[in-house]
C-alpha positions in Angstrom: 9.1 9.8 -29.8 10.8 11.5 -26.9 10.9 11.5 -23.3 10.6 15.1 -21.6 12.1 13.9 -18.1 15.1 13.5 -19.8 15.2 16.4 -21.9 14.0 18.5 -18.8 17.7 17.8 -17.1 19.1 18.6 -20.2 21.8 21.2 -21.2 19.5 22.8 -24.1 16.7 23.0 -22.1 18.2 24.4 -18.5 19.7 26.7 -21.4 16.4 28.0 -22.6 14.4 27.9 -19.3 17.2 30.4 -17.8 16.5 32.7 -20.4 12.7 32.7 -20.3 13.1 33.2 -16.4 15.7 36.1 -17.5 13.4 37.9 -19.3 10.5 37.0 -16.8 12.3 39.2 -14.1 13.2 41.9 -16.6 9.8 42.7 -17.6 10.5 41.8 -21.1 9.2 39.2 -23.6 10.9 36.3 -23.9 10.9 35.2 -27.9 11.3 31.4 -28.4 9.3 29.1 -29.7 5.7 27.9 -29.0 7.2 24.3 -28.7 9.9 25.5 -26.4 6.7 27.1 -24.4 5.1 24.4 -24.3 8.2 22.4 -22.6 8.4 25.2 -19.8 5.1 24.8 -19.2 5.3 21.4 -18.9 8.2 21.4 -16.2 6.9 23.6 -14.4 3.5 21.5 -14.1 5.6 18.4 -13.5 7.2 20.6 -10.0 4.0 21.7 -8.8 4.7 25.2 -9.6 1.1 25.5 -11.3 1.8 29.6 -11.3 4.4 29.6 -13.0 2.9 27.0 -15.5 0.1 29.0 -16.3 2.0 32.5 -16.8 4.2 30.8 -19.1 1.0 29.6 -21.1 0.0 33.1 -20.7 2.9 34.4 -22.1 2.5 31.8 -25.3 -0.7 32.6 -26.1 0.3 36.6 -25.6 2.9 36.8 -28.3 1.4 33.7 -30.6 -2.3 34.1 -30.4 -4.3 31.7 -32.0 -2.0 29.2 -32.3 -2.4 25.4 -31.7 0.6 24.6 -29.1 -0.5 27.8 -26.5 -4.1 27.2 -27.0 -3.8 23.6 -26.0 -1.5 24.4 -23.2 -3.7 26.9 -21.4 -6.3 24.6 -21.9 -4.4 21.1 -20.6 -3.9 23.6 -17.0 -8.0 24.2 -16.9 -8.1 20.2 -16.7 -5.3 20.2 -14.3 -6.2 22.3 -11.9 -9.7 22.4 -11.4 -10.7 20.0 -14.2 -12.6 22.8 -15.4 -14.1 21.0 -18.4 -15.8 24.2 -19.9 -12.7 26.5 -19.7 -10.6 24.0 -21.1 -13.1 24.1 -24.4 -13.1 27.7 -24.5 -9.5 27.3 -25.5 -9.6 24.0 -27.5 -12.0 25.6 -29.8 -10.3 28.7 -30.7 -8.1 26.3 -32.4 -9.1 26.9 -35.7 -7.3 23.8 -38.0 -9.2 21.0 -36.4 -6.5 18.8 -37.8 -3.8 19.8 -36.5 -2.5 17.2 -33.4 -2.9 19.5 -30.9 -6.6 20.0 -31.6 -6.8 16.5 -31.4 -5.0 15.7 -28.6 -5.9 18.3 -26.0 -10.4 17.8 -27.8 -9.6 13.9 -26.7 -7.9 14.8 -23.2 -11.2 16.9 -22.0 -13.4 14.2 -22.6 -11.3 11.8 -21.1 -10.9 14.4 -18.1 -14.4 14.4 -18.5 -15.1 10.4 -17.9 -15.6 10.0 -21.2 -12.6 7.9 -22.4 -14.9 5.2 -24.6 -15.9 8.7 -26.1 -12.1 9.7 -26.8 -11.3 6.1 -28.2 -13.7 6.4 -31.0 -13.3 10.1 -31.8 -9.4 9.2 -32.0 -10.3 6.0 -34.3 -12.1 8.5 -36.8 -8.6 11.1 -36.2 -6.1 7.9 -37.4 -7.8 7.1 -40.4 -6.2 11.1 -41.6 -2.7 10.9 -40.6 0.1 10.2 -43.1 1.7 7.0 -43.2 4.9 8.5 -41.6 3.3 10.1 -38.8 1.0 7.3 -37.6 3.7 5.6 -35.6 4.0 9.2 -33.6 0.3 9.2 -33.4 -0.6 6.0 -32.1 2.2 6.4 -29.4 1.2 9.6 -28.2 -2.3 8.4 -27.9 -1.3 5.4 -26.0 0.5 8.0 -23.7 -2.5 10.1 -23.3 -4.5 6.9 -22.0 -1.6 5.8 -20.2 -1.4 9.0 -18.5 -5.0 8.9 -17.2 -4.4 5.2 -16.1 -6.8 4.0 -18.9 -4.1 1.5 -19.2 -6.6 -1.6 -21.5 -7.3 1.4 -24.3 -3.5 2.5 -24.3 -2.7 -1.1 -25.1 -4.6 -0.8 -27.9 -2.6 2.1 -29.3 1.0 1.1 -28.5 0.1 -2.3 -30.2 -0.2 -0.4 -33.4 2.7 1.3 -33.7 5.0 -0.3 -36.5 8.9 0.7 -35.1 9.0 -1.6 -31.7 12.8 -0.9 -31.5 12.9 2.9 -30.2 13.3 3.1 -26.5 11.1 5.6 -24.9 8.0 2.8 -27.4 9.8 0.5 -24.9 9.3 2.5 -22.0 5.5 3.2 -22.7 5.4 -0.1 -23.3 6.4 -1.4 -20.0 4.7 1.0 -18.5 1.4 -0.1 -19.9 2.1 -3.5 -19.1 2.6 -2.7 -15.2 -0.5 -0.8 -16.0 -2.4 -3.8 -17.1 -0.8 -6.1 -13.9 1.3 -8.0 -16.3 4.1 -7.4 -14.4 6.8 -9.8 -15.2 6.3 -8.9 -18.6 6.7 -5.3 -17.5 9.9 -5.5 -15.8 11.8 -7.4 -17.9 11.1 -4.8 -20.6 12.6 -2.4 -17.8 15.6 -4.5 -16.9 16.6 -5.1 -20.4 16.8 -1.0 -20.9 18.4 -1.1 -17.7 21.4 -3.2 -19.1 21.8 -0.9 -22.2 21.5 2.2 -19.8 21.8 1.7 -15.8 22.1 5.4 -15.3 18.3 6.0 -15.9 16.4 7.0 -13.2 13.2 6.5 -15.3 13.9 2.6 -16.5 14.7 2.6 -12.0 11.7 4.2 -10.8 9.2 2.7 -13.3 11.4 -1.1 -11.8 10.8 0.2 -8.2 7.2 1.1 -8.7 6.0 -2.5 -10.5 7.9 -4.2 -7.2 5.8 -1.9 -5.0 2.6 -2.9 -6.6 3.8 -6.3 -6.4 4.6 -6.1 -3.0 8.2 -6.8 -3.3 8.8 -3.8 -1.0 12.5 -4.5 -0.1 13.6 -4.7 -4.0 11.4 -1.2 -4.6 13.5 0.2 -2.0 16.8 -1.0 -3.6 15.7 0.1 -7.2 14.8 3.5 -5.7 18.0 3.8 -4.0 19.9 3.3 -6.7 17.6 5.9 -8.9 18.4 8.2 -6.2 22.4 7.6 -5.9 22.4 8.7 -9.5 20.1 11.9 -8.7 19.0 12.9 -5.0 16.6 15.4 -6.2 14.4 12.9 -8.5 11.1 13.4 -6.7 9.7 10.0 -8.2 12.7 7.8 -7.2 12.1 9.9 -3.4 8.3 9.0 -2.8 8.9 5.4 -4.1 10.8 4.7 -1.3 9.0 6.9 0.9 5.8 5.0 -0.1 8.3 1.4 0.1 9.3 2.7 3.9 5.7 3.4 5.5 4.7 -0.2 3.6 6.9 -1.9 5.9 6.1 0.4 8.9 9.3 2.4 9.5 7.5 5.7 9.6 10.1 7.8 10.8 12.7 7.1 7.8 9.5 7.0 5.7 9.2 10.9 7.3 12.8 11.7 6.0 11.9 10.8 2.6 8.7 12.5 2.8 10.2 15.8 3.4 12.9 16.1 0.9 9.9 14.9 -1.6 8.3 18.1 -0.7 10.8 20.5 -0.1 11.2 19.9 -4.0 7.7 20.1 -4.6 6.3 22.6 -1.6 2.9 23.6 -3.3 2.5 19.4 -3.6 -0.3 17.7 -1.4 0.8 14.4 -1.5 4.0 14.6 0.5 2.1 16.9 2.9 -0.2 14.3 3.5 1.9 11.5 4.1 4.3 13.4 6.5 0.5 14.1 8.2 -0.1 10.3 8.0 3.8 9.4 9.7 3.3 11.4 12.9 -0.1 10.4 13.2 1.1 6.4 13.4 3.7 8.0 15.4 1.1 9.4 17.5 2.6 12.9 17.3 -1.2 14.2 16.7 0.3 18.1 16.4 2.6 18.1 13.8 0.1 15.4 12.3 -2.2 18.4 11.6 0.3 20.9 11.0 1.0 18.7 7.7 -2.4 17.1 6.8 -3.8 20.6 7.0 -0.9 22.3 4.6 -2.1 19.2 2.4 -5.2 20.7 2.4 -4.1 24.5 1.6 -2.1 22.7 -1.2 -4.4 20.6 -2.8 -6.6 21.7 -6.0 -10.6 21.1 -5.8 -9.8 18.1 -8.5 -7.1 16.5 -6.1 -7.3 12.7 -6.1 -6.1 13.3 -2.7 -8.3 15.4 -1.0 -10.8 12.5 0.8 -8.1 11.0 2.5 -6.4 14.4 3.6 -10.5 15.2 5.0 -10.4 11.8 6.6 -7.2 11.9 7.9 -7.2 15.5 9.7 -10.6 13.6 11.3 -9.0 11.2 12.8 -6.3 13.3 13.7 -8.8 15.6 15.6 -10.6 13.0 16.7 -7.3 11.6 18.6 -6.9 15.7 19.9 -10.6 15.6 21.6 -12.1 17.7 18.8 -14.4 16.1 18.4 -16.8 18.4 16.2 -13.8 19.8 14.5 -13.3 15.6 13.2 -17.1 15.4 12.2 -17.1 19.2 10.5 -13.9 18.0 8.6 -15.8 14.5 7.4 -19.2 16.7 6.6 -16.8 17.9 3.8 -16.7 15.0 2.1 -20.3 15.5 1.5 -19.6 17.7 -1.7 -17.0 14.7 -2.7 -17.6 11.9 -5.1 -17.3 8.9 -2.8 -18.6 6.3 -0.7 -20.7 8.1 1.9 -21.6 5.0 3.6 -18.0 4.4 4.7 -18.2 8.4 5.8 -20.7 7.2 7.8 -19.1 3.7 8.9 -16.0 7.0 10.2 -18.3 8.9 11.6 -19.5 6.2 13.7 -16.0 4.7 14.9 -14.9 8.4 15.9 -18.1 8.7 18.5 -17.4 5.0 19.1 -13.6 6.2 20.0 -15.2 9.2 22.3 -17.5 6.7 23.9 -21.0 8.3 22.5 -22.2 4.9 21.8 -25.4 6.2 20.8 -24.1 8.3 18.0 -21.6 5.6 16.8 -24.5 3.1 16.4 -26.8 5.8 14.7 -24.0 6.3 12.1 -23.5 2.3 11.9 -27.0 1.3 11.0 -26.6 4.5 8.3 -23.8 3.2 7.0 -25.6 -0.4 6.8 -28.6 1.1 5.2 -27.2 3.4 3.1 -24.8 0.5 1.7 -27.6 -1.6 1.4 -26.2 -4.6 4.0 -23.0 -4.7 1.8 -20.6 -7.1 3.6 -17.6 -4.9 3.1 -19.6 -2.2 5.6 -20.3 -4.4 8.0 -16.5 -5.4 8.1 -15.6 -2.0 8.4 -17.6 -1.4 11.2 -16.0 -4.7 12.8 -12.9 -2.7 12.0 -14.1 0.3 14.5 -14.8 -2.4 16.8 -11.4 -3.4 16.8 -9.7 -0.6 16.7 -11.6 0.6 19.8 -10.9 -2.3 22.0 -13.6 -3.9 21.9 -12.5 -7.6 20.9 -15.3 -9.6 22.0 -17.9 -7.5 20.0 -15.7 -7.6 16.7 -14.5 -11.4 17.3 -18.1 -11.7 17.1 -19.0 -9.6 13.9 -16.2 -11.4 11.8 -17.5 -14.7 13.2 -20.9 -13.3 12.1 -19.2 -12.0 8.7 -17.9 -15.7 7.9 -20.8 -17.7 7.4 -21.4 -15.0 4.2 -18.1 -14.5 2.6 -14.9 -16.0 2.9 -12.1 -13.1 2.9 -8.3 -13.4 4.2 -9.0 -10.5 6.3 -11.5 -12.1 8.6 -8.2 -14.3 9.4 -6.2 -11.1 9.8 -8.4 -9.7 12.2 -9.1 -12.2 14.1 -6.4 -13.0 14.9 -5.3 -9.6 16.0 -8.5 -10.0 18.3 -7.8 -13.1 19.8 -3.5 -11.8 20.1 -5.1 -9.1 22.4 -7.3 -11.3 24.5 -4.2 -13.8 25.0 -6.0 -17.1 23.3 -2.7 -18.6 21.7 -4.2 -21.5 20.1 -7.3 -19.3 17.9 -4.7 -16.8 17.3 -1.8 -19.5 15.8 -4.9 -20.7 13.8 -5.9 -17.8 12.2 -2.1 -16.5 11.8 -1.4 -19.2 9.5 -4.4 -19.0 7.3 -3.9 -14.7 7.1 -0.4 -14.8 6.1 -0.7 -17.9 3.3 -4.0 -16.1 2.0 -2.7 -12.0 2.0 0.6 -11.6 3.6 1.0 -8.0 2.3 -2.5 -7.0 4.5 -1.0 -8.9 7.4 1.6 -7.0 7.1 -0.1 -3.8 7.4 -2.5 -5.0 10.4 -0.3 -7.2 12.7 3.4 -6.2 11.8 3.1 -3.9 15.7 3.3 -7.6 17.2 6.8 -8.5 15.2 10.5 -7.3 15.0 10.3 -4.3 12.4 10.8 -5.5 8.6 10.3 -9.5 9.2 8.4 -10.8 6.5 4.8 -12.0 7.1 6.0 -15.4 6.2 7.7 -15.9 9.0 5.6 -14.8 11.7 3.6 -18.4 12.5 7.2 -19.5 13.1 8.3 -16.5 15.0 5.2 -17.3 17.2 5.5 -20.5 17.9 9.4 -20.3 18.5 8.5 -17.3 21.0 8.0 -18.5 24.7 
């Protein structure tokens, strides 16, 4: 078992990196080993430098054709960047020793990569029942990886629980990992504060601490464990966007920004920090350089980017709040090619015509939305949302009141009382303040945290209220 982070900072590696990039610029080949190719593919997938990755692969499969390690490479970069299930076959299969790990692992990544992970789990079953007693526990744990790694966190439990040496620490790593995974996360980081008093200088055991905190909304102590990730190395892009992401949680976007930007300037072909700096300056209402970011997010981001819905949305309502308005709906009529909800398109659509004052069209993309959902409750609230969001407090006061006598969610309470805080009704808003912030404080947070001193904790805004004159 072995962690590559680490080994990618190492000595040995650095070592043999410079002289594969040597020999790059040189024209010349560059002979070291398939596994050693295989690493420098890896690092350069892990910087966003998905050029480089594949040349390297190239290079492999160039001077070892045929073999295993390349193969599965080049075809573990067809997933990656366009999860282009076919092309990543073509490869698999010219692996001729069906076997080997390699074949296994990368012929159980494409049908995971291809939704098919119940698939995997039983073709992997059948695979486990051939290994040799000594390399099961190797097996097992880099199965449990594989799931991990595609957030199928329930089946990588299932593989970590089988391996028989418990006592190695990157097991214990994977193993905390899963549990965060899973939401067992007290479980999870004790596992990562015990590695962290036999080692404090990882920024791994720190950024996997920082991220379970962030889940659990323990936003301050993220920050602290990525700071201290980052005191031991500034240029660790995880232990950055942890406290990038803990920053814009608590609604300090413009040290969120700072963050943000260094996470990109180490990873520039990256859409993630590209869209978050977008997201910043548009709660910052700086609508230009809003764009200029969300729409680099866009030039960055692969057609099998996680991210690329919300980068559409966003540049919407970014153009949306720059009075282009057909630019905003052209932008969400991409969508239409995306695997989503396309009754909350709609339930967008309709705010941004709302937010232009075509009434007309808003309400034509409302009753869409509400048909097209099938009168689902959480549509309905979203359109209260718009209603909101545009001002209009009577109207949405009216559609959560509406919403209430079906389902009984903290946000109603939220939004309320953000309604009745802007209509200057003290008592209705005190009443609903107390209910959001005991029922979801982290939402209340995120919805009414404009009305309180920056960074006070939701628990203390009744009190900060009714102390206020």
């Amino acid at each position: 078992m072995s962690n590559n982070n680490d080994y990618f900072k190492s000595k040995e590696f650095l070592a043999i990196l410079q002289e594969y990039e040597d020999c790059e610029e040189k024209g010349m080949p560059c002979i070291i080993s398939t596994d050693d190719y295989a690493n420098i593919t890896e690092y350069y997938h892990t910087k966003g430098l998905l050029d480089k990755a594949c040349r390297a692969a190239d290079e492999a499969l160039r001077l070892y054709p045929g073999m295993a390690v390349p193969l599965s490479c080049r075809a573990r970069l067809c997933l990656i960047m366009n999860n282009n299930i076919a092309e990543a076959e073509y490869y698999a299969n010219q692996i001729e020793e069906i076997y080997d790990p390699e074949y296994i692992y990368i012929k159980a990544e494409i049908m995971i990569a291809d939704n098919q992970a119940e698939k995997a789990d039983e073709y992997l079953e059948e695979a486990v029942k051939e290994t040799d007693e000594e390399e099961h526990d190797d097996f097992c744990f880099d199965i449990a990886c594989l799931f991990a790694d595609y957030e199928h966190y329930d089946i990588a439990w299932k593989w970590i629980k089988r391996v028989v040496d418990v006592s190695d620490d990157d097991y214990l790593e994977l193993y905390g990992r899963i549990l965060i995974g899973t939401g067992k996360y007290a479980e999870g980081e004790k596992i990562f504060n015990n590695l962290l008093d036999k080692n404090p200088f990882s920024t791994i055991y720190w950024n996997n601490l920082a991220t379970s905190q962030l889940k659990q909304n323990n936003i301050k102590d993220s920050i602290q464990s990525s700071e201290y990730s980052i005191a031991l190395d500034p240029t660790d892009e995880n232990a950055l966007i942890n406290k990038a992401n803990g920053l814009y949680t608590l609604g300090n976007f413009e040290e969120a920004l700072i963050y943000y930007h260094r996470y990109s300037t180490l990873l520039p072909d990256d859409d993630y920090g590209e869209m978050f700096q977008g997201i910043c300056h548009l709660c910052l209402n700086q609508y230009e350089e809003a764009l200029n970011h969300l729409l680099k997010a866009e030039s960055n981001a692969l057609p099998s980017s996680p991210n690329l819905l919300d980068i559409y949305q966003e540049i919407a309502f970014t153009k949306s709040k720059l009075n282009d308005l057909q630019g905003a709906i052209q932008y969400l009529e991409k969508t239409d090619a995306l695997e989503c909800n396309h009754a909350e398109i709609s339930v967008i659509k309709g705010h941004i015509y709302l937010e232009h004052g075509v009434s007309d069209m808003a309400q034509k993309y409302f009753d869409e939305a509400f048909m097209q959902s099938k009168s689902d409750p959480e549509i309905f609230f979203r359109i209260a949302v718009s209603f909101y969001d545009n001002n209009l407090f009577y109207q949405a006061i009216q559609m959560f009141q509406l919403l209430q006598s079906r389902v009984n969610w903290p946000e109603l309470h939220i939004y309320m009382a953000a309604c009745y805080k802007e209509l200057g009704m003290k008592e209705p808003f005190l009443e609903h303040l107390q209910i959001a912030v005991e029922q979801d404080p982290e939402e209340s947070r995120q919805v009414l945290s404009y009305m309180f001193p920056q960074g006070m904790d939701p628990s203390d805004y009744y009190s900060y209220i009714q102390n206020s004159k």
